[in-house]
C-alpha positions as CSV (number, residue, x, y, z in Angstrom):
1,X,10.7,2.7,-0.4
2,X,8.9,5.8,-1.8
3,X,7.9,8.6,1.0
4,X,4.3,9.2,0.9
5,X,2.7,11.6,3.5
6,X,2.7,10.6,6.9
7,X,0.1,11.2,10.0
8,X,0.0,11.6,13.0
9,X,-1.3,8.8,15.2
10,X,-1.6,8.9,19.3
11,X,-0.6,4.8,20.2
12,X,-0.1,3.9,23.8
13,X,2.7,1.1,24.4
14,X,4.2,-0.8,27.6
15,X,7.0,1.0,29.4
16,X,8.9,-2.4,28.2
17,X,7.7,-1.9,24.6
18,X,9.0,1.5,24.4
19,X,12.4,0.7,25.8
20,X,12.9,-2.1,23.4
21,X,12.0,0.2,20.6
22,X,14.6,2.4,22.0
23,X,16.9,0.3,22.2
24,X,16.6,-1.2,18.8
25,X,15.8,2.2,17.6
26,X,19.4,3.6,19.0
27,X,21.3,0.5,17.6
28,X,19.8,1.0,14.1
29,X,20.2,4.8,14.3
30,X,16.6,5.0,13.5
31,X,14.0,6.8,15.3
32,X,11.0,4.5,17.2
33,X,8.2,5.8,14.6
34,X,10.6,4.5,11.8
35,X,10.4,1.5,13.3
36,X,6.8,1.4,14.5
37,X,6.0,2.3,11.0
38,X,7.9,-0.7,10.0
39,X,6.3,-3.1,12.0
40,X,2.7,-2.1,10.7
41,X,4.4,-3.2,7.1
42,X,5.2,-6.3,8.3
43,X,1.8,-6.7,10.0
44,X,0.0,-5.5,6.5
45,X,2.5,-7.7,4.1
46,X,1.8,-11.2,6.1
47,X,-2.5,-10.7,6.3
48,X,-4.1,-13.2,4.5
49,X,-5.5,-11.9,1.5
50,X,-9.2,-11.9,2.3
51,X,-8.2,-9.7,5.2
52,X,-6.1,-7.7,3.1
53,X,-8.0,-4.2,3.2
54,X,-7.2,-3.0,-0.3
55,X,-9.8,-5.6,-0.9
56,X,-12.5,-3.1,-0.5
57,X,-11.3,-1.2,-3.5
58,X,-12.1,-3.8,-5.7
59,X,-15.3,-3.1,-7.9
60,X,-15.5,0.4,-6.4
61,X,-14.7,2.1,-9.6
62,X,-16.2,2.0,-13.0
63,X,-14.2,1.6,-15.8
64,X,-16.8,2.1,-18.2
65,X,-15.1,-0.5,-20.3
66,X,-17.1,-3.3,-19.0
67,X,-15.5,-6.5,-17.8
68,X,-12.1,-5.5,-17.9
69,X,-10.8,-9.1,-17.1
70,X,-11.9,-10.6,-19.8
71,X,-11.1,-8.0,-22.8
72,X,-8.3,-6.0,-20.9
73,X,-6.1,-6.7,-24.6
74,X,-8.6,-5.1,-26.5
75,X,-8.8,-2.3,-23.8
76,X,-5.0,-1.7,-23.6
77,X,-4.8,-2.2,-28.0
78,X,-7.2,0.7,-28.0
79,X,-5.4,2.9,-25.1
80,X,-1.9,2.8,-26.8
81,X,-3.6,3.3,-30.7
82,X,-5.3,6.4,-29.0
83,X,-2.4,7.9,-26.9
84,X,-0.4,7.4,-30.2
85,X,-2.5,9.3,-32.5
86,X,-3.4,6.2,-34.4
87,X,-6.9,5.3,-34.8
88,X,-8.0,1.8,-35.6
């Protein structure tokens, strides 16, 4: 998994939480945000998609190429023939 930067976040757990997490977090040779952080993946990765909150970047942009769904070949035909120094 690629490293991206990380912040800091405050989170108040059970005592029992945070001994099972140390536990599991000595066993693994991992520390307890490691494996807090990988728990909020697993959290993330099983949210139905209309709850997925990436969902909200959808239509936030503008391509100013239009509908891209329905002429993205034409789109990507002219991308490649202009990166390439070709013009059509």
């Amino acid at each position: 998994m690629m490293e991206t930067k990380k912040k800091p976040l405050q989170i108040y757990l059970r005592e029992d939480q945070v001994e099972a997490l140390r536990t599991v977090a000595e066993r693994r040779g991992e520390s307890i945000a490691a494996l807090v952080r990988e728990g909020v993946d697993l959290l993330l990765e099983g949210l139905p998609l209309e709850e997925d909150p990436l969902l909200d970047l959808v239509g936030l942009f503008d391509s100013a190429a239009g509908d891209l769904s329905e002429k993205h070949d034409q789109v990507l035909v002219k991308m490649i023939t202009n990166e390439s120094g070709h013009e059509s």
